[in-house]
C-alpha positions as CSV (number, residue, x, y, z in Angstrom):
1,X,-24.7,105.9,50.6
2,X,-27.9,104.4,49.4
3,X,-28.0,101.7,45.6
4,X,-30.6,100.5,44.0
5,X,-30.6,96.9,45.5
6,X,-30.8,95.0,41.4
7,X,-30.9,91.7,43.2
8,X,-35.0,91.9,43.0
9,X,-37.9,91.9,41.2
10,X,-41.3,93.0,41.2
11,X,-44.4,91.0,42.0
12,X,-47.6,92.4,42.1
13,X,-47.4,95.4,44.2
14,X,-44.1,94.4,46.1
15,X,-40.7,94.1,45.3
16,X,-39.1,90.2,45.9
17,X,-35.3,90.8,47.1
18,X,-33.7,87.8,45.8
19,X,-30.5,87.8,47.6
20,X,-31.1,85.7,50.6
21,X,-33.3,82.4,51.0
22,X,-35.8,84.7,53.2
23,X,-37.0,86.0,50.1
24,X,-38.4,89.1,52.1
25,X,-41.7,90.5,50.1
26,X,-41.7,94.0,50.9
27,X,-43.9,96.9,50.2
28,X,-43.3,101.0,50.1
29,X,-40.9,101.6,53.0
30,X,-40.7,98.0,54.5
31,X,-37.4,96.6,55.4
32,X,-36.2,93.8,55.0
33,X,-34.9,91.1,57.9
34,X,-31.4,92.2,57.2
35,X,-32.5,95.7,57.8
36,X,-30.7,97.4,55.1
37,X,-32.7,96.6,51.8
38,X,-35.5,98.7,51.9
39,X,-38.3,99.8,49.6
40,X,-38.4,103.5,48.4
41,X,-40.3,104.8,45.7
42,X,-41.4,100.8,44.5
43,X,-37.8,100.0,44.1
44,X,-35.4,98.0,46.6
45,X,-32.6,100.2,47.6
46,X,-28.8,99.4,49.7
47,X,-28.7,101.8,52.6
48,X,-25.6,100.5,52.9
49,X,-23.5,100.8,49.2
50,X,-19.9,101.4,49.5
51,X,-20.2,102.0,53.4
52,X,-17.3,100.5,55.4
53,X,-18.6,99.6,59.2
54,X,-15.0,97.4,59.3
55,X,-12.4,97.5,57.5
56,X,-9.0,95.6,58.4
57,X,-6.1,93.4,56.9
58,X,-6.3,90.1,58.1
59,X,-4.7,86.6,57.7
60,X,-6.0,84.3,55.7
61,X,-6.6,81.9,58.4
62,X,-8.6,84.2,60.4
63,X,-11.6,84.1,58.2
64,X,-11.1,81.0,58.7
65,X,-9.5,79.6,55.5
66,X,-6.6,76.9,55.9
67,X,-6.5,75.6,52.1
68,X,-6.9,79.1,50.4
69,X,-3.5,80.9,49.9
70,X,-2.1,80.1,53.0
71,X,0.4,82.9,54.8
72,X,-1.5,85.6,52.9
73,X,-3.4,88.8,54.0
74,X,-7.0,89.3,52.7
75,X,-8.5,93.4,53.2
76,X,-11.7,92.2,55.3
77,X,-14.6,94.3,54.8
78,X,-18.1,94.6,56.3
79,X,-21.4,96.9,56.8
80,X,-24.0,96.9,59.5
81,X,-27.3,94.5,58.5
82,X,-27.7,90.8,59.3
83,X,-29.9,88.5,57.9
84,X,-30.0,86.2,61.0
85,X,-30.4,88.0,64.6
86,X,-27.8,85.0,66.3
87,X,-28.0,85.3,70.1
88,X,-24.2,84.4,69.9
89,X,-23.1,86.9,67.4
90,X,-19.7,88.0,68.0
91,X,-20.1,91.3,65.7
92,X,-23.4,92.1,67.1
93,X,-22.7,95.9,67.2
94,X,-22.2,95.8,63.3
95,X,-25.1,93.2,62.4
96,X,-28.0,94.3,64.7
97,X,-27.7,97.7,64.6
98,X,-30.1,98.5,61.6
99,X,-32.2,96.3,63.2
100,X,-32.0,98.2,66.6
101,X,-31.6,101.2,65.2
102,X,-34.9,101.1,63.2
103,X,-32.8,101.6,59.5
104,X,-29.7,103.5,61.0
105,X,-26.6,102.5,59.7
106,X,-22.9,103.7,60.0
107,X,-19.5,103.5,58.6
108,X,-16.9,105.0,55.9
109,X,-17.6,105.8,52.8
110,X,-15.5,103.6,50.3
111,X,-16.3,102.5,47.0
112,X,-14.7,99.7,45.1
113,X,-11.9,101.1,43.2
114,X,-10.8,102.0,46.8
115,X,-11.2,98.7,48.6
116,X,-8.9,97.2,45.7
117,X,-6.6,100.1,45.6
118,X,-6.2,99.4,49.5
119,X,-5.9,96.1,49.2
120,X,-3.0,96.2,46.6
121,X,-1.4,99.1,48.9
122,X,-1.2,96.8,52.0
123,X,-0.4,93.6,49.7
124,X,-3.6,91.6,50.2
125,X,-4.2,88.6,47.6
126,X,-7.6,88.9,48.3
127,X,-11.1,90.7,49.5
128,X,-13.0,89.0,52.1
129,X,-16.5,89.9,52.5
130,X,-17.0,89.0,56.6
131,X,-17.8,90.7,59.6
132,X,-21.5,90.7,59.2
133,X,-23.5,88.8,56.3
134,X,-22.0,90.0,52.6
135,X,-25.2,88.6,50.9
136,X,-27.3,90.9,52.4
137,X,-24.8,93.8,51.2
138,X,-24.6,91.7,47.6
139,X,-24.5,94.8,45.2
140,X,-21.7,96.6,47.0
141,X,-19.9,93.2,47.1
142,X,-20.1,92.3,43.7
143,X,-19.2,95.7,42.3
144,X,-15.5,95.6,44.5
145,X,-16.0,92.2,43.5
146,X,-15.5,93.0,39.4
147,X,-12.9,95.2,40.2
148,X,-11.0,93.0,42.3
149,X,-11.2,90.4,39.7
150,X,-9.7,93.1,37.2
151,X,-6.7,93.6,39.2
152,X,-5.7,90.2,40.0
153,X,-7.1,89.7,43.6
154,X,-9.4,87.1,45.2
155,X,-12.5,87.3,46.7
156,X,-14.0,85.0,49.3
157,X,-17.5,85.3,51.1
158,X,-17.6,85.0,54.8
159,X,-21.1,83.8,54.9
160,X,-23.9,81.9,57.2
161,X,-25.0,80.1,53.9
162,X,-28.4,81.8,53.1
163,X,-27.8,82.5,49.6
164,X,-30.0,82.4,46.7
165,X,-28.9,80.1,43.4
166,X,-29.4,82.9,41.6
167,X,-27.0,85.1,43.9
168,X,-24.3,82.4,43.8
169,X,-24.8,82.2,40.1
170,X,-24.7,86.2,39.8
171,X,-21.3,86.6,41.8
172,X,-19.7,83.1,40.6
173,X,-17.2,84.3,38.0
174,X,-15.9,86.7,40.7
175,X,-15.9,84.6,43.6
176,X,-13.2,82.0,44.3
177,X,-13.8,81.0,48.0
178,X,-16.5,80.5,50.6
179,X,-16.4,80.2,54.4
180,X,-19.8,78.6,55.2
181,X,-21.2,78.8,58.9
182,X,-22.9,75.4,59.7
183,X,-24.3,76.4,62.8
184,X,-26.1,72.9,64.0
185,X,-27.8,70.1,62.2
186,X,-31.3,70.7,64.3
187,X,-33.7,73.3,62.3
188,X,-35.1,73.7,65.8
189,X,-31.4,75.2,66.8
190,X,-31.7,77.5,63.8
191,X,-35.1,78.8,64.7
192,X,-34.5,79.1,68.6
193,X,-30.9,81.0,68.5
194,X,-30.5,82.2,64.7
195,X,-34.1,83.1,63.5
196,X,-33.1,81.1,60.4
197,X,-33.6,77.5,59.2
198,X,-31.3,74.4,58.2
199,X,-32.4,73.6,55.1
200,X,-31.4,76.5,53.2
201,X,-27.9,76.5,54.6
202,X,-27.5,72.9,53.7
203,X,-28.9,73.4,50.3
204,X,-26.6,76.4,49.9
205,X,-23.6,74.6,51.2
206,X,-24.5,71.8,48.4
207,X,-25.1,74.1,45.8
208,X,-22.0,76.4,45.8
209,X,-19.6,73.0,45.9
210,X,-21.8,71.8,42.4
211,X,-20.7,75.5,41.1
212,X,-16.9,74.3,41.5
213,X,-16.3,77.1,44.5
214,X,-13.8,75.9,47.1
215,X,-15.5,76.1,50.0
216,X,-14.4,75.7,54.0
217,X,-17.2,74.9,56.9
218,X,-17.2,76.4,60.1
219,X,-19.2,75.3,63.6
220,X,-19.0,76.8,66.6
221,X,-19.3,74.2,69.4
222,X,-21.6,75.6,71.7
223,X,-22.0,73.7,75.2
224,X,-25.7,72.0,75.4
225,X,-26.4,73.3,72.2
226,X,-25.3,71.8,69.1
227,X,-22.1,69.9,71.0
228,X,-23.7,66.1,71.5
229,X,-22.2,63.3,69.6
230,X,-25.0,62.8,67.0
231,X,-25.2,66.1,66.2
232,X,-21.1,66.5,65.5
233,X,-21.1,63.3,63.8
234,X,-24.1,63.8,61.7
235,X,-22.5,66.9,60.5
236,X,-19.3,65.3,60.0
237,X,-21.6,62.8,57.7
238,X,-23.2,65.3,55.7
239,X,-19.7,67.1,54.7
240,X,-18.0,63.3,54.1
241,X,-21.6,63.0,51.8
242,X,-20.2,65.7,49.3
243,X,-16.7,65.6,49.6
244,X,-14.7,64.2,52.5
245,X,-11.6,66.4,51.6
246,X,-13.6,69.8,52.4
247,X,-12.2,71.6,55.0
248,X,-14.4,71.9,58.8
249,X,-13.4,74.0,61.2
250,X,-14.9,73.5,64.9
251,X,-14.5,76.3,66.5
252,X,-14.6,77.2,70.6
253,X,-17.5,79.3,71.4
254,X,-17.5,82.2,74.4
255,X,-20.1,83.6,76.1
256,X,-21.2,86.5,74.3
257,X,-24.2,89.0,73.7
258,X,-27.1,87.4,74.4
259,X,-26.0,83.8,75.3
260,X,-24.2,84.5,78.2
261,X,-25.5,81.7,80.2
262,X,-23.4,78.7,78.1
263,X,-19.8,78.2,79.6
264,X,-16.7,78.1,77.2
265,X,-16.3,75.2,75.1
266,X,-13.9,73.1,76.6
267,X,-11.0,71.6,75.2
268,X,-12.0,68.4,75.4
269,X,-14.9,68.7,73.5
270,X,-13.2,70.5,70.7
271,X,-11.2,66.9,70.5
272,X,-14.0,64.7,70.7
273,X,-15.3,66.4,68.1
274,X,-11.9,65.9,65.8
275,X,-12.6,62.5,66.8
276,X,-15.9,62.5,65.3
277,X,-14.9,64.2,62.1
278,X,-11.9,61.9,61.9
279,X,-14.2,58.6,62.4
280,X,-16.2,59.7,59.7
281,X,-13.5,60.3,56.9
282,X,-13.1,63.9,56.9
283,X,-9.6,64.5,56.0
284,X,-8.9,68.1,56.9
285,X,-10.6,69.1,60.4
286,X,-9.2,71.8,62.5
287,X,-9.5,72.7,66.0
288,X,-10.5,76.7,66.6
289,X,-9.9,79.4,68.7
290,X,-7.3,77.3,70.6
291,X,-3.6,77.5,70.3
292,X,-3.0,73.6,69.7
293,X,-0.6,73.0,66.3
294,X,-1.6,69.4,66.1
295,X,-5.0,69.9,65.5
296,X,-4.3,72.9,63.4
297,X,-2.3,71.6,60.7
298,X,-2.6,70.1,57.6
299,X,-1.8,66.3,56.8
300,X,-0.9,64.8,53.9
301,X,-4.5,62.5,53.3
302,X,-1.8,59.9,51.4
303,X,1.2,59.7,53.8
304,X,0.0,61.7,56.3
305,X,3.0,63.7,57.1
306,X,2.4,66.9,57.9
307,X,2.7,69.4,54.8
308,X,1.4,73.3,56.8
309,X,2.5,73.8,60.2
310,X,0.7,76.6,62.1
311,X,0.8,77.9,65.6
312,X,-0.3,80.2,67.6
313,X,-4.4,81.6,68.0
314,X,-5.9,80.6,64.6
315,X,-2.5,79.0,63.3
316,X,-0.7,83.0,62.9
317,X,2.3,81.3,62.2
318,X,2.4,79.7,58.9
319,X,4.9,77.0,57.5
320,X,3.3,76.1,53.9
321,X,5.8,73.6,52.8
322,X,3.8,72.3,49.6
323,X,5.5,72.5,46.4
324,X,3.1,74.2,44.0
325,X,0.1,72.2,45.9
326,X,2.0,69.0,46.6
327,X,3.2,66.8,49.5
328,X,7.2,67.6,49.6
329,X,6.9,64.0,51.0
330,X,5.2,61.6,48.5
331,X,4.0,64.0,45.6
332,X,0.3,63.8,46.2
333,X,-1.5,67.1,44.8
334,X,-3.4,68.7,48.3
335,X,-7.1,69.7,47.6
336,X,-6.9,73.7,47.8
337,X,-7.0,77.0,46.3
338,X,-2.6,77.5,46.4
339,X,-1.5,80.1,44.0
340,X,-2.8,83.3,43.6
């Protein structure tokens, strides 16, 4: 189903897609890097509006979110189109494929009073936006977006961090939680194995915690890539920077697509780099993509007691013993997103 892609604007003789900090200036049947915004007829359509490539119930913690209504399902949703072309992508087949395809796309058709009617089926508490990059689908997310909103559910981007201030300040009264991707602290990472840059992530990152979103980071620890101590702890500097009590994931990377010449992460390094964050002052760092409860749980920043339990791949197993966003232990409130 192809939309008229609003998030643009004419200048001169091309249309200016303002959802994504590429800023693609495109004329008469040009596509854009994501490769589902295209030109037609001097306006910027969605090839891609209300068409379901994935769509699944999921936990929570699988997107991953460990301080956003923990224990609950979110109805995960996702087109084909990327805005970064990651030689590590583990949904490749969903966010290259326009790009591969030369504009193809596929999926279900399902507009938004469906995605909310499926979500309150199933019991979801929210809508995650995931799979591949939501911002470059933005009109078909912010339409189920309004209507989630309207019947009481959540919405959370699963996102790379490439969106525009005015994207972020579009979707804002509908959006309650990112999951931002910092893939490395080296620009020269970005270009070599995302065909992206740093600054706008960080920039993005800063911007959407100033808008009062709750937002969790994610980096995938990739061996010889971005997995050295200054890089970690640099990281682990910029996040204690804006708030030391924002949730970073590391996460174990496997060989995949088209970096297939990097071993697993090994365990060890997944620790050092808890270490790091630790060292620095983060308070709530978590260990990916490992089944290892001590690093998955959440602590108590005052008494440090232990306050959610999880086991099992991406903590499955959930034992939220806050009372209404407390310690059970010594009453602190627990910075997080805990009633629906």
């Amino acid at each position: 189903m192809i939309s008229d892609a609003w998030l643009s604007k004419k200048v001169g003789s091309k249309i200016l897609c303002q959802a994504c900090s590429h800023l693609c200036r495109l004329q008469e049947n040009e596509y854009g890097i994501c490769g589902v915004r295209k030109v037609e007829n001097g306006t910027l359509k969605l090839t891609v509006y209300a068409n379901a490539a994935a769509l699944n119930l999921d936990p929570i913690e699988k997107k991953p979110l460990f301080h956003f209504l923990p224990g609950s399902t979110a109805l995960s949703i996702g087109t084909v189109g990327c805005n970064f072309a990651c030689s590590f992508c583990q949904n490749y087949e969903m966010s290259q494929f326009s790009k591969d395809q030369k504009g193809a796309v596929f999926g279900k058709k399902v507009l938004p009073d469906e995605v909310v009617r499926l979500a309150k089926t199933y019991g979801a508490k929210s809508i995650a936006y995931t799979y591949n990059e939501p911002v470059v689908f933005f009109e078909y997310a912010y339409d189920c977006a309004v209507a989630a909103k309207k019947n009481g559910l959540k919405n959370i981007f699963v996102t790379s961090g490439y969106e525009t201030h005015l994207a972020i300040d579009t979707i804002n009264p509908y959006l309650d939680a990112l999951n931002i991707d910092l893939k490395s602290f080296s620009d020269k990472f970005y270009q070599k194995l995302c065909k992206a840059r740093l600054a706008p992530v960080l920039d993005c990152i800063k911007y959407a915690y100033g808008k009062g979103l709750w937002i969790e980071l994610t980096t995938l620890l990739i061996p010889e890539e971005n997995d050295s101590d200054e890089e970690i702890r640099s990281i682990a500097q910029f996040i204690a920077g804006i708030d030391p009590l924002i949730p970073w994931h590391l996460s174990a990377f496997f060989p995949t697509y088209k970096l297939t010449n990097r071993p697993p992460t090994p365990i060890e390094t997944m620790l050092r780099g808890y270490r790091i964050a630790k060292e620095e002052g983060l308070k709530n760092v978590y260990v990916g993509n490992l089944n290892d409860s001590p690093h998955e749980s959440t602590y108590c920043p005052i008494c440090g007691r232990v306050v959610i339990k999880r086991n099992g791949h991406i903590g499955s197993n959930v034992n939220n013993m806050l009372q209404n966003g407390k310690c059970p232990f010594c009453g602190n409130m627990i910075s997080g997103i805990w009633q629906n």
